[in-house]
N, C-alpha and C positions, 0 to 999 in steps of 0.2 A: 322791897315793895311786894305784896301782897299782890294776888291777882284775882279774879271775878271769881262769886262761889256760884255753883250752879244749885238754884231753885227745883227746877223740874228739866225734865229731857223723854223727847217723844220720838220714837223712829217716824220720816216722812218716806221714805224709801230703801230699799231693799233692794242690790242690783250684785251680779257679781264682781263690775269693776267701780262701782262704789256705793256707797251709803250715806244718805241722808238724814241729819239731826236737826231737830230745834228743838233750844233750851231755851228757859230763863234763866238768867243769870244775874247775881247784886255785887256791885264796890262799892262800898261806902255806904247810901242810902239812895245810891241810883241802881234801877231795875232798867233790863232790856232784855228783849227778845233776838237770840243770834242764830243761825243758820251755819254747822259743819258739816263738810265733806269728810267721810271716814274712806280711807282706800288701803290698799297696800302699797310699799313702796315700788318706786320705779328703779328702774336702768336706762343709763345711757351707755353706749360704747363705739367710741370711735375708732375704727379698725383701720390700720395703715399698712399698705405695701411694703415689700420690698423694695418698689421702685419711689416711694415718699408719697403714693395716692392716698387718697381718703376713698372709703367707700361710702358712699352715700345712698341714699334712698330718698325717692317720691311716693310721697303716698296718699289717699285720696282721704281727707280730713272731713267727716261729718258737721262738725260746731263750726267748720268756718267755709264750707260747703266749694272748698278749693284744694288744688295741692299741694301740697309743701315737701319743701327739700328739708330734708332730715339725715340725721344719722340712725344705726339702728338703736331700737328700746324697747321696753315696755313693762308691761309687770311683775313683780318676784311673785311667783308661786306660796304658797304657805308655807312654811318647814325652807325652802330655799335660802341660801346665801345668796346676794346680791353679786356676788361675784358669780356665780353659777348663771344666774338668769341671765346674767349679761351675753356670756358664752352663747347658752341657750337660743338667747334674742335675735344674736348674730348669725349664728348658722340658720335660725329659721325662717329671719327675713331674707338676708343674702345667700345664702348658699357657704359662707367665707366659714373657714375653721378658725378658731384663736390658735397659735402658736406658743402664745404669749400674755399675758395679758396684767395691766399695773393699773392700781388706785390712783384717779386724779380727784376727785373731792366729792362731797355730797351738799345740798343745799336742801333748803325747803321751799317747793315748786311757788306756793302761795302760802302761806300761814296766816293770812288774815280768814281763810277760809277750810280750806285740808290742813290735816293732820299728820300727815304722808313724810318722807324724804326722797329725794331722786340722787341714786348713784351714778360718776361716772368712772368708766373706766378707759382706758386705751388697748388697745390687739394690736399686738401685729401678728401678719394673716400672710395666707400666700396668695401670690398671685392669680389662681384660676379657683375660681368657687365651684360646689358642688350644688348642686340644686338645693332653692329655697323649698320651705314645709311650711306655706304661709298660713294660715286662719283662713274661715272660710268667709270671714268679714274685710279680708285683705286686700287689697289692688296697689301693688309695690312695684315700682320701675329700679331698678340697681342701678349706682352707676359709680365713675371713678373718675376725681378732680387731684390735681396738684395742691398737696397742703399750705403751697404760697397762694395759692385762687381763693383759698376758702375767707378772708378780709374782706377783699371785693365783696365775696358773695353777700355776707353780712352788709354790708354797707351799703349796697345796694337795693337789697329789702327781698332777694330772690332767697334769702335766708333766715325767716321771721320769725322760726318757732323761739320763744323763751328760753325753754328749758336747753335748747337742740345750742342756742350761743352762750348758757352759763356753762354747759360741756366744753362750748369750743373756749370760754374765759378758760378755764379750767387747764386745755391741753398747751394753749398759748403761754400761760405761768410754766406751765411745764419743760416747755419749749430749750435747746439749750443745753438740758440736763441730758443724762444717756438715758432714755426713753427707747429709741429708734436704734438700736444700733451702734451709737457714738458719735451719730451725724444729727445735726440739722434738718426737722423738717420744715 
C-alpha cells in the first residue's frame, strides 16, 4: 500500500524541542492539509534499587498545568545514543548513577502526529543519589516506591503520563526475566 505524496511543506515553527510542519499531501485523488511535529527522540529510564524501588519523579508539567509522577526522561541530544541520554537523563533529574542499564523497547509516542521514537531503558542504581543537575526550566520532587505499588499507581490515575506506563508495559513484560538481579521485582 502506497502512502500519501506530499505536494508542498512549509516550516510553521522553529523551537529547540520541536518543529512544526504543514503539508499538502495527495492518495489517490484525495488532497489534505496535515500538521507534523518533528522532535528528537526521547528516553525513558526506569531506575531500580537494590532494595526493588523504583525511583520516581514529580514534575511540574506546562501542557496539563499539574503534576505528574513520572519516571526519569527526556531528549537524546544530536550525535547521542539513546542509551547515553538515558544515563544522562538519570543522573540529571535524580541524582542516581546507572550501574547498569538494559533495553526494554521503543514505541512511537504519537505517530498520527511526531515523527519521533521514545526509548526505554531499565538502571539499576544504588541506593543514595548524588545531586540532581536539573534545567533551569525544571521543579522535580525525587522519590522511591515498591516496584509492587507501581499497578496501583497506574490504576488509580496518580500515574497518567502515556508514554511514563508504555515504559512501565515495557519493564512489566520484562518482569521474571534476570533484569534485577535474578529476583523479582
Amino acid at each position: 500500500m502506497s502512502g500519501w505524496k506530499i505536494l508542498s511543506s512549509e516550516s510553521m515553527l522553529e523551537h529547540p524541542v520541536l518543529s512544526v510542519t504543514r503539508s499538502q499531501r495527495r492518495l489517490g485523488d484525495h488532497t489534505a492539509t496535515f500538521i507534523t511535529l518533528h522532535s528528537s527522540d526521547w528516553v525513558n529510564i526506569i531506575p531500580v534499587t537494590a532494595e526493588g524501588e523504583v525511583v520516581l519523579i514529580k514534575q511540574w508539567r506546562h501542557g496539563s498545568e499539574d503534576w505528574a509522577v513520572e519516571i526519569p526522561g527526556g531528549l537524546v541530544d544530536p550525535g547521542e545514543d539513546p542509551s547515553q541520554a538515558a544515563v544522562r537523563e538519570l543522573e540529571e533529574e535524580t541524582g542516581y548513577k546507572a550501574r547498569e542499564i538494559t533495553f526494554l523497547g521503543k514505541v512511537n509516542p504519537n505517530p498520527a502526529l511526531f515523527d519521533n521514537t521514545c526509548h526505554t531503558f531499565l538502571a539499576l542504581v544504588d541506593s543514595e543519589p548524588g545531586e540532581p543537575h536539573l534545567d533551569a526550566g525544571e521543579s522535580i520532587e525525587v522519590f522511591r516506591v515498591k516496584a509492587h505499588d507501581l499497578p496501583a499507581m497506574v490504576s488509580s490515575g496518580e500515574i497518567d503520563h502515556c508514554i511514563v506506563i508504555a515504559a512501565l508495559g515495557f519493564f512489566w513484560l520484562h518482569q521474571g526475566q534476570d533484569l534485577a538481579s535474578g529476583r523479582d521485582l
